[in-house]
N, C-alpha and C positions, 0 to 999 in steps of 0.2 A: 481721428481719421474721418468720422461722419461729418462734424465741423467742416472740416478741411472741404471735403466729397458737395455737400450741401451748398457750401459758398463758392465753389468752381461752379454749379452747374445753374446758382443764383446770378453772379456777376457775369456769367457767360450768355447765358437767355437776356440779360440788360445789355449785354455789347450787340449780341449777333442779330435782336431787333431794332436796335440803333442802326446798325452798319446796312441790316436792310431797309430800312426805311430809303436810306440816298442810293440804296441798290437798284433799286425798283423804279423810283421817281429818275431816278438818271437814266435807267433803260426806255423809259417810255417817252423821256426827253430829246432823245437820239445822241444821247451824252454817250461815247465807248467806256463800258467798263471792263476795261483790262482783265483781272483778279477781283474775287469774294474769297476772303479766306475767314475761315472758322478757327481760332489759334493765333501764337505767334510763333514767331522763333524759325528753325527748321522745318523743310518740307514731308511732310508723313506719307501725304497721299494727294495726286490732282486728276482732275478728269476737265476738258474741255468741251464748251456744249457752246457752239460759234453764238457770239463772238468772244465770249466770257471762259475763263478760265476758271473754276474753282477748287479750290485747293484745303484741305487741313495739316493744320499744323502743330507740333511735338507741344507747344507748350500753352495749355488751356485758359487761355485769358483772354478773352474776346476774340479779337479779330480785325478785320479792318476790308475797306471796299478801296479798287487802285481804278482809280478816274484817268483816259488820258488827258493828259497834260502838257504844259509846258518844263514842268519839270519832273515830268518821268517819260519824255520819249526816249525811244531805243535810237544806243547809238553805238555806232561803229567806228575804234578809232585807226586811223590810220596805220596799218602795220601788221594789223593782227590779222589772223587766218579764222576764216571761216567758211561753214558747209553750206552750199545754197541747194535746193532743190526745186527743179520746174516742172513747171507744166507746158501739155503739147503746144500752147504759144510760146511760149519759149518766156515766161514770166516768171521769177522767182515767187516761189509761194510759202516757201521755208527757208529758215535761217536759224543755222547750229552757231550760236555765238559764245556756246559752254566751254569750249576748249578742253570739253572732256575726251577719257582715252577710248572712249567707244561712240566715236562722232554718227551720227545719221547717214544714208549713202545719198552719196550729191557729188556736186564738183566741187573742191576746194579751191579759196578764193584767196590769197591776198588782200587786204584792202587799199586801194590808194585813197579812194572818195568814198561817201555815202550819204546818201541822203533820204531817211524814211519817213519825211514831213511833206514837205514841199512837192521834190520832185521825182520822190520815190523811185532811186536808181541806185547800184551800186556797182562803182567799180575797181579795175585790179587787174591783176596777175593770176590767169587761170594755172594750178597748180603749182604756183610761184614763179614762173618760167617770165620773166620779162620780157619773152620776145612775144607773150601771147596776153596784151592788155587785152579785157575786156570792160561792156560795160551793158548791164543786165536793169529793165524795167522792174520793179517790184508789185507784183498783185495790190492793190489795197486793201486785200483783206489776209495777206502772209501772215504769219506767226515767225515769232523771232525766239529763242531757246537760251536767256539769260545765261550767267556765269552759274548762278545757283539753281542748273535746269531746269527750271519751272517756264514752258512754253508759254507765252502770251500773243496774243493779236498785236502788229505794230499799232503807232497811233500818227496818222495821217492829221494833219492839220485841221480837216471839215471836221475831224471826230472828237475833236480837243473839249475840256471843259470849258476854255477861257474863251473858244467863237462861239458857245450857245447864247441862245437868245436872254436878256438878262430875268425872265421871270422862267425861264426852266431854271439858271444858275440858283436866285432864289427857292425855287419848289424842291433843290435837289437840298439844298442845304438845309430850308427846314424839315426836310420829312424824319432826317435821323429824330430828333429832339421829341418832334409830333408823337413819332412811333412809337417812344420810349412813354409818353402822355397817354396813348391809347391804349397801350400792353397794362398801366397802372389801373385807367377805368376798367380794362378786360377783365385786369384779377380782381378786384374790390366787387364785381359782379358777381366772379365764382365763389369769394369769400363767404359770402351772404349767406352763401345756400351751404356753409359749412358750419354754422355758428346756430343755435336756436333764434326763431326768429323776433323782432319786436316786443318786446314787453307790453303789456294790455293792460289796462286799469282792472282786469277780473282778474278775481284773486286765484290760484292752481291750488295750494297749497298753507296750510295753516299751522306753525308750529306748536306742540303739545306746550301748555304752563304758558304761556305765552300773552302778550297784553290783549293779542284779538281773539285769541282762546277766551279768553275772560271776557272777552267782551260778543264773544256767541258768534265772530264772524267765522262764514264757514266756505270750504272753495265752491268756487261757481259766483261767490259774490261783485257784483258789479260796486266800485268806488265811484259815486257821480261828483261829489263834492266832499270839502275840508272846510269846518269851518263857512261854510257858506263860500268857497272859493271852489268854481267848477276843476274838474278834475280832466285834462284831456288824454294824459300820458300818464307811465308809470312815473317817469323823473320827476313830474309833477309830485305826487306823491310822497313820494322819495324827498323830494326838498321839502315840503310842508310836515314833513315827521322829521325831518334833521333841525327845521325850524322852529318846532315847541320846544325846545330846550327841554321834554320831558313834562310840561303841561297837559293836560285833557285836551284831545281831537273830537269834535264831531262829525261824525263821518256819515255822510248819507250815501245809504248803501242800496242799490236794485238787486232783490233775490224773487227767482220765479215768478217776475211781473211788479214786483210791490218794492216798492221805495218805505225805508225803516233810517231811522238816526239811532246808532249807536254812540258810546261814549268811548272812547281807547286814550290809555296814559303811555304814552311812550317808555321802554325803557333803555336806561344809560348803558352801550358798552365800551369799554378802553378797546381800540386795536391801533398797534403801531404808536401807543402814546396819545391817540387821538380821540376824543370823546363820539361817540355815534348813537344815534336813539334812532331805536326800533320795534316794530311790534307786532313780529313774527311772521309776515306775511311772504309767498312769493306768486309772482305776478305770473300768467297764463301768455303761453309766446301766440304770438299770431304766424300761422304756419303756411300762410298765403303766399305764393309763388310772386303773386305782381308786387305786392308790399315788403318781400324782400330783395325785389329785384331794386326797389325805390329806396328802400335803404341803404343798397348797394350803391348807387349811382349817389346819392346823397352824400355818401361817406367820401365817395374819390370827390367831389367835389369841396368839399371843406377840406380836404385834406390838402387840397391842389389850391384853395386859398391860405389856410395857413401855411402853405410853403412859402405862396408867395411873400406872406407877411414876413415868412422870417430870411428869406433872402434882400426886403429892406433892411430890414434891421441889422443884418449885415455888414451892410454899408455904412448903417447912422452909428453902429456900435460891432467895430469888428474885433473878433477875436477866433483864434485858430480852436478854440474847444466847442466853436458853432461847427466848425468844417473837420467830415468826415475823409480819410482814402482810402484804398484798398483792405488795410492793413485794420483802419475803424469798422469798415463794412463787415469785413471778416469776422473780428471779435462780436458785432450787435447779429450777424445772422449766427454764429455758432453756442451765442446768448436766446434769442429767441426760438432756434430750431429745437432746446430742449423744452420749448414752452408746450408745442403742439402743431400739427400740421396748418390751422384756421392762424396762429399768432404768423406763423413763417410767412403763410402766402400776404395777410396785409402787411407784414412787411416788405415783401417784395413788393405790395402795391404804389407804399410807400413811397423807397427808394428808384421805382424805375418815374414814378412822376414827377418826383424830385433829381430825376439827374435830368430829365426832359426841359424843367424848368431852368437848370442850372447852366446848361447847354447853350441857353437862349439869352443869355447874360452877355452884351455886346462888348467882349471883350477878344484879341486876337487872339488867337490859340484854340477858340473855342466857337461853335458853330454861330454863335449871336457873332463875334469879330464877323466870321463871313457873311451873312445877312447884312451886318451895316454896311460892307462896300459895297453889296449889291444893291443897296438904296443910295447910294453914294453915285453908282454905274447909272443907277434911274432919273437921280433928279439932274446928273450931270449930262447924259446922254450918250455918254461913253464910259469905257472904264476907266479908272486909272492905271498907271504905266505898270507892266509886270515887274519895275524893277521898285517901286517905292511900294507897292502892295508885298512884294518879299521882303523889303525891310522891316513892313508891318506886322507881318506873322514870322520874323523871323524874333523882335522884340519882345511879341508877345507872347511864342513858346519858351524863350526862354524866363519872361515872366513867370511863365503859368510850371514849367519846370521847378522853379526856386519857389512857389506856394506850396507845388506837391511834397517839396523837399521837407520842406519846414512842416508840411498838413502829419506828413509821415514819420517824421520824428517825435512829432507831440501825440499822434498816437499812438506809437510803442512806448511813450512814455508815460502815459494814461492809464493806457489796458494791459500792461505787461512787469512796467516798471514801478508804477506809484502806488 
């Protein structure tokens, strides 16, 4: 149940700063956003705060941000009844289109026409009475009352995704991805300050019986050099004692001002099958604020190259046991979260940098597909047709459905079955 609890509230914080990221950048863009919703599935809870609707939902998996569009304006079809309510111009400003049993108070409408794009009007049959067409201007800033009651602002043409100008379209689409990159550096920051800091070339600590025992080194001692090889870092160290195969080090060492060479023989231990030479020493962290903030930022940066290394390698050498889904996330964070709170969070640092990355991979379905029409929209000067840009993200969800499909079977048959 902790598993379970942990990886909701991990893959949840990766979606709901994704989803804000094009929340935000689309609001500042003058893009209308419909609905922010926290969840999927059924509606639990909505409050609207103009022109935004936000909503949570029964079922804890991300979430999602509702752009208007070309393919989600509200629409009225012919025939069906609904509640309008106005205002003292006599403008529609509400719209009950739930056909539920406890409608809004308004005049009941009929529909013959509608139109909440263009020419924002609708008309009909006031109370069904055909001898009494009307036909009612719509506010441009009404709210319409779906099948599944959830109130939205309509979406008017000027407020559409598809008429912003093509570098908001751009700005909106990368900020998910970005945000998901920035959320990864944020934690590998706070990581930092959870872990002991940097390893020091001065020794903390000296093991009893020990080779440096023997050899009289004692903590406080500075490592300058191996061998006549400067010493910068502990791993330094550390490699140059895994590298005498158990030969004599000489070690020039600084205690209390004065530089001395001692002699230290490594000694052999077996762990996990593996030979390791050691000679008891542990190294003094540096507990410096700035120099673990540098580690911190240090660490999300290779981490965010070797992703990218291995999302080539992907490509040059693919196989479904490189690629994680839900269901792999699941088992690697309910595997880490018994390691310690410092393992979970770089792992979340991990996976939100890499879904930021993966995001950005120009393929349809996936916010890099929409980036490349919007450099497709830049160097052409217009867009392409909304009917061949739906073809394209219509091939390429269903692409990217039948990877999940396949991502998801090989890993319940990985982490569950094999």
């Amino acid at each position: 149940m902790k598993g379970i609890l942990i990886f909701l509230v991990v893959f949840g914080l990766l979606v709901f700063v994704h989803e804000f990221g094009h929340f935000i950048v689309a609001k500042k863009s003058g893009i209308l956003v419909r609905e922010f919703s926290i969840g999927m599935g059924p509606k639990l809870f909505q409050i609207r705060r103009n022109p935004t609707t936000y909503t949570i939902r029964w079922l804890p998996l991300g979430g999602y941000v509702r752009l208007a569009g070309a393919d989600d304006e509200s629409k009225l079809d012919p025939g069906m009844t609904v509640i309008v309510q106005l205002n003292d111009q006599d403008e529609v400003v509400r719209i009950d289109a739930s056909e539920s049993d406890m409608p809004i108070e308004g005049i009941p409408i009929q529909v013959t026409k509608a139109d909440l794009v263009d020419d924002l009007t609708i008309s009909g049959y006031e109370n069904g009475e055909e001898d009494k067409p009307v036909t009612y201007h719509v506010n441009h800033d009404a709210t319409i009352i779906d099948k599944n009651k959830t109130e939205l602002i309509i979406a008017p043409r000027d407020t559409q995704f598809q008429q912003a100008k093509v570098w908001q379209k751009l700005a909106t689409n990368f900020a998910g991805p970005f945000m998901n990159i920035v959320l990864g550096f944020v934690v590998f920051l706070i990581w930092t300050f959870t872990v002991p800091g940097p390893a020091t070339t001065t020794v903390a600590k000296v093991t009893p019986a020990s080779p440096a025992k023997q050899a009289q080194i004692v903590p406080g001692d500075k490592i300058l050099a191996i061998n006549n090889h400067k010493m910068t870092s502990f791993q330094d160290i550390s490699l140059a004692i895994d590298q005498s195969k158990g030969k004599d080090l000489t070690m020039k060492v600084q205690r209390s001002g004065k530089i001395k060479d001692v002699i230290v023989k490594p000694k052999v231990k077996v762990i996990q099958k593996q030979k390791v030479y050691q000679i008891g020493i542990q190294a003094k962290s540096d507990e410096n604020a700035g120099v673990k903030l540098k580690r911190g930022w240090n660490t999300a940066v290779s981490t965010t190259g070797l992703i990218f290394q291995a999302v080539g390698n992907l490509f040059s050498h693919f196989s479904l046991n490189k690629l994680s889904g839900p269901v792999g996330i699941y088992s690697q964070t309910s595997q880490v979260s018994q390691m310690g709170f410092s393992y979970l969070l770089a792992f979340l640092g991990m996976i939100s940098i890499n879904l930021g990355i993966v995001n950005l991979i120009p393929i349809p379905g996936l916010d890099g597909g929409k980036l490349l029409l919007n450099l497709i929209e830049l160097v052409r000067g217009k867009p392409i047709s909304e009917d061949h840009e739906a073809i394209v993200e219509l091939i390429g969800f269903g692409l990217l459905l039948l990877l999940i499909i396949a991502v998801t079977g090989n890993d319940i048959y990985r982490y569950f079955i094999k």
